[in-house]
ZAMARGU-4260 file (C-alpha; in steps of 0.2 Angstrom, whole numbers, plus 5000, padded with zeros to 4 digits):
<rodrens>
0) 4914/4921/4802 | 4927/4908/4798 | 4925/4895/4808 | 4937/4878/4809 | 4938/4859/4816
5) 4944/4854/4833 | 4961/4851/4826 | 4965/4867/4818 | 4960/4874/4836 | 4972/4867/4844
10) 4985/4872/4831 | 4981/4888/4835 | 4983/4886/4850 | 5001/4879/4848 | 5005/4895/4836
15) 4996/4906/4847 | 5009/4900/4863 | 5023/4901/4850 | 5019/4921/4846 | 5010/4920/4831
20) 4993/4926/4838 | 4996/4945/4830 | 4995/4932/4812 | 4980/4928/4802 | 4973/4912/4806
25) 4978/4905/4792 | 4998/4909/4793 | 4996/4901/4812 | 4989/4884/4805 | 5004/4881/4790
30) 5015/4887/4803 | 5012/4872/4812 | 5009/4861/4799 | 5025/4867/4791 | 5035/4862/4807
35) 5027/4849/4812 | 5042/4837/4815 | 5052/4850/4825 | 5038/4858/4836 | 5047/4851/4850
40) 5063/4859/4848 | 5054/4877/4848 | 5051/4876/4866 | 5065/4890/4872 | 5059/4901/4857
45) 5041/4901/4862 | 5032/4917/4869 | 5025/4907/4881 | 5035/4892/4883 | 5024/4883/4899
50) 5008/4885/4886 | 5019/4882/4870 | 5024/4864/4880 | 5006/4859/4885 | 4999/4865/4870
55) 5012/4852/4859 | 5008/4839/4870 | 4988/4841/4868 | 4991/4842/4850 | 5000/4826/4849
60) 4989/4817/4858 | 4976/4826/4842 | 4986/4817/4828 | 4985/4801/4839 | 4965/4803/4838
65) 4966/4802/4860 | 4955/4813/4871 | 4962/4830/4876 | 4957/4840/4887 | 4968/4857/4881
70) 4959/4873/4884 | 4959/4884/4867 | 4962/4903/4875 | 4957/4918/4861 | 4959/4937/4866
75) 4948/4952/4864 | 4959/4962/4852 | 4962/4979/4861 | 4947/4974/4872 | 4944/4994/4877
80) 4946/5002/4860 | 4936/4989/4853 | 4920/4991/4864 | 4923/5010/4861 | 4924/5009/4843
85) 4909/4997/4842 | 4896/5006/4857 | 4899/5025/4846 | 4898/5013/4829 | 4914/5020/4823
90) 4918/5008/4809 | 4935/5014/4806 | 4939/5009/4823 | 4929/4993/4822 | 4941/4989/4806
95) 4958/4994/4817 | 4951/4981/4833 | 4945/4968/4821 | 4926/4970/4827 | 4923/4970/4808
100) 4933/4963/4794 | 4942/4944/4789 | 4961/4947/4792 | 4968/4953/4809 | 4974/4970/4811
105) 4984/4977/4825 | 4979/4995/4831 | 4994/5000/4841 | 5004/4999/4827 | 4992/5006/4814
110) 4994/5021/4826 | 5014/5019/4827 | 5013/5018/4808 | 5002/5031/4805 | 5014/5042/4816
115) 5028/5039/4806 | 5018/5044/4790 | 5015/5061/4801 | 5034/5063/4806 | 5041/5058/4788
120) 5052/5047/4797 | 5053/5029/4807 | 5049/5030/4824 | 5059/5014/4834 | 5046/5013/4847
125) 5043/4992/4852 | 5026/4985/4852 | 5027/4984/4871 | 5026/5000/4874 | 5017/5008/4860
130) 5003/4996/4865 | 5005/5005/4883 | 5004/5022/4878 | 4989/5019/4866 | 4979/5008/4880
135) 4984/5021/4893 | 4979/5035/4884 | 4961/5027/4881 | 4959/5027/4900 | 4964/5045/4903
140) 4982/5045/4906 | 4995/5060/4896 | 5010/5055/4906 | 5013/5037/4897 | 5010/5045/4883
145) 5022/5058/4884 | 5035/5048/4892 | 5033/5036/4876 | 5035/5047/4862 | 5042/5062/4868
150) 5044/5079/4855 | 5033/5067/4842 | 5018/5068/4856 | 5006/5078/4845 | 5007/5066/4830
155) 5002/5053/4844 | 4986/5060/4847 | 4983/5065/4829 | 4987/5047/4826 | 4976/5039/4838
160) 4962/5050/4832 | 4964/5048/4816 | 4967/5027/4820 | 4952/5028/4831 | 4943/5044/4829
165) 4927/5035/4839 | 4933/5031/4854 | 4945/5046/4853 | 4930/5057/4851 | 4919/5050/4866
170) 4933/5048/4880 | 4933/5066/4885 | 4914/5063/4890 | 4916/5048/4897 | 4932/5058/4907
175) 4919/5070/4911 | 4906/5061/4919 | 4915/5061/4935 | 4903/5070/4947 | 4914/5073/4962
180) 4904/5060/4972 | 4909/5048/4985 | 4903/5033/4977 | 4899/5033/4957 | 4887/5021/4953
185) 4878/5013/4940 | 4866/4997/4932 | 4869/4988/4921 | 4858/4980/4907 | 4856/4962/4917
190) 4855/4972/4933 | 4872/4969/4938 | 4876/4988/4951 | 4892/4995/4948 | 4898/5005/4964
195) 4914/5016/4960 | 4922/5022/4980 | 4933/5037/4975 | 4949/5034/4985 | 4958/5048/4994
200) 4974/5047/4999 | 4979/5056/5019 | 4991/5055/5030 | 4987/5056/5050 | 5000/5059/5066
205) 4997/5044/5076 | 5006/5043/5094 | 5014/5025/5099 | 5011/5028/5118 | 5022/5009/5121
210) 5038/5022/5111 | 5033/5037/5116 | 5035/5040/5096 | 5024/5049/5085 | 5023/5045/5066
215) 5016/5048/5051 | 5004/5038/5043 | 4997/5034/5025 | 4979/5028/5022 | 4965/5031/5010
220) 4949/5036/5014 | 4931/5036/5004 | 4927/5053/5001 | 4920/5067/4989 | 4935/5073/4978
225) 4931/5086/4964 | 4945/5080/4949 | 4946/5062/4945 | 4953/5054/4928 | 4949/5035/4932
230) 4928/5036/4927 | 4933/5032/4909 | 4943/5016/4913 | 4929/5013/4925 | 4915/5014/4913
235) 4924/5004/4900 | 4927/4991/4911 | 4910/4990/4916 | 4905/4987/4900 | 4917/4974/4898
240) 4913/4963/4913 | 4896/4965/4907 | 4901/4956/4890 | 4910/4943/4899 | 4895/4940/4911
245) 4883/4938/4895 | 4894/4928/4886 | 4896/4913/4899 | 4878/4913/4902 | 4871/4911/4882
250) 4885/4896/4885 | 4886/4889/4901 | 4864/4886/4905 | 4854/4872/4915 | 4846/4865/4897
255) 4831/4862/4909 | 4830/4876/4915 | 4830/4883/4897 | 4816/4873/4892 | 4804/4878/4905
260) 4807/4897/4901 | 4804/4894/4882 | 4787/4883/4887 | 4782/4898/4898 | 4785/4911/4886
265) 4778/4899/4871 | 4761/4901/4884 | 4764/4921/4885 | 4764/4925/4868 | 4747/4913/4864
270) 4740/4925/4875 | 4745/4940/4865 | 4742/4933/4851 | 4729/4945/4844 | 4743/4959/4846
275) 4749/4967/4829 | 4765/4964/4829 | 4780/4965/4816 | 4796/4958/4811 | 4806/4973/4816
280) 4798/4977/4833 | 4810/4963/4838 | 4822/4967/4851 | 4834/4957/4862 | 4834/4961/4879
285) 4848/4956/4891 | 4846/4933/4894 | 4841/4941/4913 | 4825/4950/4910 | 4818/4931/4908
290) 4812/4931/4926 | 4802/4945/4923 | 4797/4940/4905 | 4777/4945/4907 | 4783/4962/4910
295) 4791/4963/4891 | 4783/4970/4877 | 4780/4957/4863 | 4795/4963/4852 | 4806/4958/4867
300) 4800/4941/4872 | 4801/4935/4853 | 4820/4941/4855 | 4821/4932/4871 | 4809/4918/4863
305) 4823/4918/4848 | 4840/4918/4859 | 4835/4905/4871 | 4833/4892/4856 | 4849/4898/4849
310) 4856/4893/4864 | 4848/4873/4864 | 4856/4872/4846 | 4873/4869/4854 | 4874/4859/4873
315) 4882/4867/4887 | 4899/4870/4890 | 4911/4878/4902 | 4921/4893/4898 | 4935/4900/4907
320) 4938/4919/4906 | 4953/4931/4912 | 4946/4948/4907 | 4947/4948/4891 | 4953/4931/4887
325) 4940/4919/4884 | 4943/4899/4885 | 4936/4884/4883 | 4939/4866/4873 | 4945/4866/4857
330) 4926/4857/4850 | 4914/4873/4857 | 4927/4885/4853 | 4917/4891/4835 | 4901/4892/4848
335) 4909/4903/4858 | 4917/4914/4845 | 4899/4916/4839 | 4891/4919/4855 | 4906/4934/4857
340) 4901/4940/4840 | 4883/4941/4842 | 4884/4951/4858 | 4898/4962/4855 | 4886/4966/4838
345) 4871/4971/4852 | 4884/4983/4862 | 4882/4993/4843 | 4863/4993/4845 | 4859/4993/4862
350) 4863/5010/4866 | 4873/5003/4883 | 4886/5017/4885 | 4872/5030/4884 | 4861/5025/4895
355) 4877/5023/4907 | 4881/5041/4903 | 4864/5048/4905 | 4861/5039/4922 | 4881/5049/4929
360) 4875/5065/4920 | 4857/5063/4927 | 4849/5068/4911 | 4850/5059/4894 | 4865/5059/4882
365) 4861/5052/4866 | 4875/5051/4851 | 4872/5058/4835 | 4880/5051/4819 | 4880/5033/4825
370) 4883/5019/4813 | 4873/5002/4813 | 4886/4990/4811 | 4877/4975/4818 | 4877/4964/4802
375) 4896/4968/4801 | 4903/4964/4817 | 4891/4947/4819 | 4903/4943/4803 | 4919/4945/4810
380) 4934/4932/4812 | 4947/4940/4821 | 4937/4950/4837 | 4946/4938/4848 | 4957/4928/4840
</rodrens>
């Protein structure tokens, strides 16, 4: 993973306000250093010109080696294809996310360009809306879509398929895992209970006795309903919010608290220490299973043994998340980058989005050909970026 100082951070993060963020990180730096006598008058060009201010101002006050405070903000890159891509080990679609690899890629125009190899000729679709259809049609959704690209709809979806075959390949059982219930629910890994109420709209006559006037009223009501398309957004959001929860705890902790769960641990495994045990019987289990740590088989507690002095290598910090934005200041930003990484790269191995499908099913779902691309993705530079 390439990592930089606090400086270059908050370069980015200039560039990044300007609308350079789709750049390699690189490009973003020398884009700032290039203009760096004139960032000022860039203000009404800027993407985000209330960020692009503050972010200036931080970064002056950088050269003049004072204090800021400037929160650095990087975003997951095509946060729902990515997790896709990375939970059915597709490493094609890990490459078009930036899961795995060194240079930032863009996966709604890889399948706008691959669309255009396809139809032999240029398709004059913006990124706006190209970055819709493709995001849309992940979570279920034909009309976008089609309302998108028209008569060039089948290349779309030979596109994205062929952009993302892994996620591509999953959603329809994800789609399907809709079982007609009131409530959809699921756990997950740190015990966190999703509960998914299925929304039908209905109208009712209701009678204003004061008017003497009868109307009809809209309302929605909990209830069984056969067909539903959102379970695949719902899933994948899940699994998102579950990241982001992970995330802040490996980097946010009590460092006391931290201590005593190694000491007590350091005592548990004393106490198994006649066990056989090997190297690769190791397995992370989610930071949460600490509180019932006697209950783990030695593979696990080493795992948790192993993360929990991870974290004490670097001190606390706060981080600030917006779904898949993830912030915090410019100093801890290559701690939090490795955090994401590190987890992101268990979402591979963990087997997350089976047991999730196996628990709506009711009986096990396991995916075949699945590629171990831990190693690969712990690598990454441009997952969030």
């Amino acid at each position: 993973m390439q990592t930089f100082t606090s400086e270059e951070y908050v370069q980015i993060a200039v560039a990044n306000a300007f609308g350079l963020d789709k750049q390699n990180y690189i490009d973003r730096i020398l884009w700032v250093q290039v203009h760096d006598r004139e960032l000022e008058e860039f203000v009404n060009d800027a993407d985000d010109p209330y960020g692009y201010v503050k972010a200036v101002k931080e970064y002056r006050k950088v050269q003049k080696c004072e204090p800021t405070g400037l929160i650095v903000k990087f975003d997951a890159t095509a946060s729902g294809a990515q997790l896709l891509s990375v939970m059915t080990g597709c490493h094609k679609g890990c490459e078009a996310t930036n899961a795995i690899g060194d240079s930032r890629n863009n996966p709604y125009m890889m399948v706008r360009d691959k669309m255009q190899e396809l139809c032999g000729k240029d398709i004059p679709i913006a990124y706006d809306k190209c970055k819709k259809a493709v995001m849309t049609a992940l979570y279920g959704s034909k009309k976008t879509p089609k309302e998108t690209f028209g008569n060039q709809i089948d290349q779309f979806w030979q596109a994205l398929a062929y952009v993302l075959p892994g996620a591509y390949e999953v959603f329809p059982t994800m789609m399907d895992a809709w079982q007609g219930k009131a409530v959809h629910e699921w756990v997950m890994p740190d015990g966190f209970q999703v509960r998914i109420p299925t929304y039908v709209k209905k109208l009712a006559d209701v009678m204003v006795p004061s008017l003497e006037y009868e109307m009809a009223v809209q309302y929605y009501d909990v209830c069984e309903q056969k067909k539903g398309l959102s379970m695949g957004a719902n899933i994948t959001h899940s699994v998102d919010a579950y990241l982001l929860r992970s995330l802040v705890r490996h980097c946010s902790y009590d460092e006391n608290q931290v201590k005593k769960w190694i000491l007590a641990i350091e005592k548990e495994l004393d106490k198994r220490e006649a066990e056989d045990f090997t190297e690769t019987e190791i397995k992370y289990p989610d930071i949460t299973k600490v509180n019932e740590y006697k209950s783990l088989t030695t593979g696990e507690l080493v795992g948790l043994y192993l993360d929990l002095h991870d974290m004490l290598l670097h001190k606390s910090f706060p981080v600030v998340t917006v779904h898949d934005c993830f912030g915090c200041h410019a100093n801890n930003m290559n701690r939090l980058r490795y955090w994401y990484n590190k987890l992101l790269a268990r979402l591979n191995t963990s087997g997350i989005l089976e047991d999730i499908l196996s628990q709506l099913y009711g009986t096990e779902v396991v995916f075949g050909d699945k590629e171990n691309l831990y190693e690969e993705i712990l690598d990454n530079s441009y997952a969030i970026c």
